[in-house]
C-alpha positions as CSV (number, residue, x, y, z in Angstrom):
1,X,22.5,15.5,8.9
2,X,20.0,15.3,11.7
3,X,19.0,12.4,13.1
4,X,15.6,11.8,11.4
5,X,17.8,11.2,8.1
6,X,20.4,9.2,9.3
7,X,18.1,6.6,10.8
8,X,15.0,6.7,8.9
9,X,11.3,5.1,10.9
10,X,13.6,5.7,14.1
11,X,15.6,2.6,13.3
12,X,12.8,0.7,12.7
13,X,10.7,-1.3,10.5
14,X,7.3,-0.5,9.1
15,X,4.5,-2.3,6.7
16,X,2.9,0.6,4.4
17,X,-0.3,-1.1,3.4
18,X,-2.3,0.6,0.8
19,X,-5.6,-0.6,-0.7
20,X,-7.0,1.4,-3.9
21,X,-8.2,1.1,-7.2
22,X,-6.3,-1.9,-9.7
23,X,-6.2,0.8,-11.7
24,X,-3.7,2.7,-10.3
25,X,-1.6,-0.1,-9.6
26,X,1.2,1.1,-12.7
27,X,1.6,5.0,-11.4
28,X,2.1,3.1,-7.9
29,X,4.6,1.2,-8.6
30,X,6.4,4.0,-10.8
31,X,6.2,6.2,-7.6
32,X,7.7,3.6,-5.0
33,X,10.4,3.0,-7.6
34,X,11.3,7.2,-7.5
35,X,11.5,7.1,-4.2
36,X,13.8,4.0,-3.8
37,X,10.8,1.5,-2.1
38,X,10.7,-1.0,-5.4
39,X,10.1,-3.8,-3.6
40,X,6.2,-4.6,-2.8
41,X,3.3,-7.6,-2.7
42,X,0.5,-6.9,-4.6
43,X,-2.9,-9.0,-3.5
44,X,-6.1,-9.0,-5.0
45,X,-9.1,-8.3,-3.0
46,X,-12.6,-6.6,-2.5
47,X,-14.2,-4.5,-0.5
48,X,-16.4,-1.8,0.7
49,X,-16.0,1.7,2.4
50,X,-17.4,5.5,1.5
51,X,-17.5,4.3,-2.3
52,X,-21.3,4.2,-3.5
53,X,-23.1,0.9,-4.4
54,X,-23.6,-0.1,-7.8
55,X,-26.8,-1.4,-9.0
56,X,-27.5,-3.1,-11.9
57,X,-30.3,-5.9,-13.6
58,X,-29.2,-9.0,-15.4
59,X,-31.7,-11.4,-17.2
60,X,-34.5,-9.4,-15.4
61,X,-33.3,-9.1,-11.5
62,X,-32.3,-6.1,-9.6
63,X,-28.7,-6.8,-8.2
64,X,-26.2,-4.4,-6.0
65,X,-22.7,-4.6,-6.3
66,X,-21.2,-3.3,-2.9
67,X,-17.7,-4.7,-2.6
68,X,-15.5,-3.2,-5.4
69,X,-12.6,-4.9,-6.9
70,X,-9.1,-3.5,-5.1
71,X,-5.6,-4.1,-4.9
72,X,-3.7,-4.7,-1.5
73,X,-0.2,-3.0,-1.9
74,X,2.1,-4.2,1.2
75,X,5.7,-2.6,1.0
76,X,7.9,-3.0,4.1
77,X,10.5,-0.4,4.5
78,X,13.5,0.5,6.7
79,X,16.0,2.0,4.9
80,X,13.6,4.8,3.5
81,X,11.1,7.0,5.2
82,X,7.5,5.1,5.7
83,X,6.3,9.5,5.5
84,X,8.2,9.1,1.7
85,X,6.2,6.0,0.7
86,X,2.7,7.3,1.8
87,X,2.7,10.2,0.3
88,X,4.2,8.5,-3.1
89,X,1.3,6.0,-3.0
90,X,-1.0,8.7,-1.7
91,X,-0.2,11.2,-4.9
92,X,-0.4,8.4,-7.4
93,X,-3.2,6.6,-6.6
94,X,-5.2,9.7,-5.9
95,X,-8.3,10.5,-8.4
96,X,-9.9,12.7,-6.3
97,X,-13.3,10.2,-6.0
98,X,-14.6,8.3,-3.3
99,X,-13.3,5.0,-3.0
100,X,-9.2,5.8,-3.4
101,X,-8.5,3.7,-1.0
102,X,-6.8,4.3,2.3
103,X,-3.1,3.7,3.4
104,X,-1.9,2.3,6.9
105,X,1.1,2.4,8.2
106,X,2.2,-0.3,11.2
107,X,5.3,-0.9,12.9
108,X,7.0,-4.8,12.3
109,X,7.8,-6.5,15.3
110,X,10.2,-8.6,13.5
111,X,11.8,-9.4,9.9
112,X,13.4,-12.7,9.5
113,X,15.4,-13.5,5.8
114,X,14.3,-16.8,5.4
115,X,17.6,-17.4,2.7
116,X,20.1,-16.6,5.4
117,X,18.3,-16.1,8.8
118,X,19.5,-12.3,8.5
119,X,17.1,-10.6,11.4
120,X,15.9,-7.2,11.7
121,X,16.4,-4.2,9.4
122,X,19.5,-6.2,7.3
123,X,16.6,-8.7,6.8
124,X,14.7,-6.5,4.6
C-alpha cells in the first residue's frame, strides 16, 4: 500500500461542498453512499453564476428570475479520499448544462464530537 491509501487527505480533514441543481440531490446521495461518504448536510439555497436569467410576465409585468433555486451539499471526510467524493458528486450531478453547480473542497482546521469531545479525525 502506498502512502496516499493508507492515510487518505494526508491525515487530514476536508469539507467537500457542492452546490447544484435540487434535482440531482437523489443520484448524489446514491453516489456518496458507493463510495463510503453517506454522511452529508443538505441546505437549501439560491443563487446565481454562468446559468442564464429567466424572464417571465405575471398579471401584466415583465419580471427576471436570476437567482435559481439550489441545494448546498456539505460532506466532511477523513477516512475516504475528498479526490473520491468530488468526482462522485461531480458525475452525478452533471447534466451537461450551465448552471451544474460547482464543488469546493477546503481543509477543516478542527472537528470536535460534541457527544463525547472526541477531537480531530476520530471526531468525524
Amino acid at each position: 500500500m502506498s502512502d496516499e491509501e493508507e492515510t487518505p487527505n494526508d491525515g487530514g480533514i476536508k469539507l467537500v461542498m457542492a452546490i447544484v441543481r435540487p434535482d440531482r440531490l437523489s443520484k448524489i446521495k446514491g453516489a456518496l453512499a458507493e463510495v463510503g461518504a453517506p454522511s452529508l448536510t443538505v441546505t437549501q439555497v439560491s443563487g446565481r453564476g454562468s446559468q442564464p436569467a429567466k424572464k417571465g410576465q405575471w398579471r401584466g409585468e415583465s419580471y427576471t428570475v436570476d437567482l435559481h433555486q439550489k441545494v448546498k451539499i456539505e460532506c466532511i471526510v477523513a477516512d475516504i479520499p475528498a479526490d473520491d467524493v468530488v468526482e462522485a458528486i461531480r458525475e452525478a450531478a452533471n447534466t451537461g448544462e450551465p448552471g451544474d453547480g460547482k464543488i469546493f473542497v477546503i481543509d477543516v482546521e478542527k472537528a470536535v464530537q460534541v457527544r463525547t469531545g472526541k477531537e480531530g479525525t476520530p471526531a468525524v
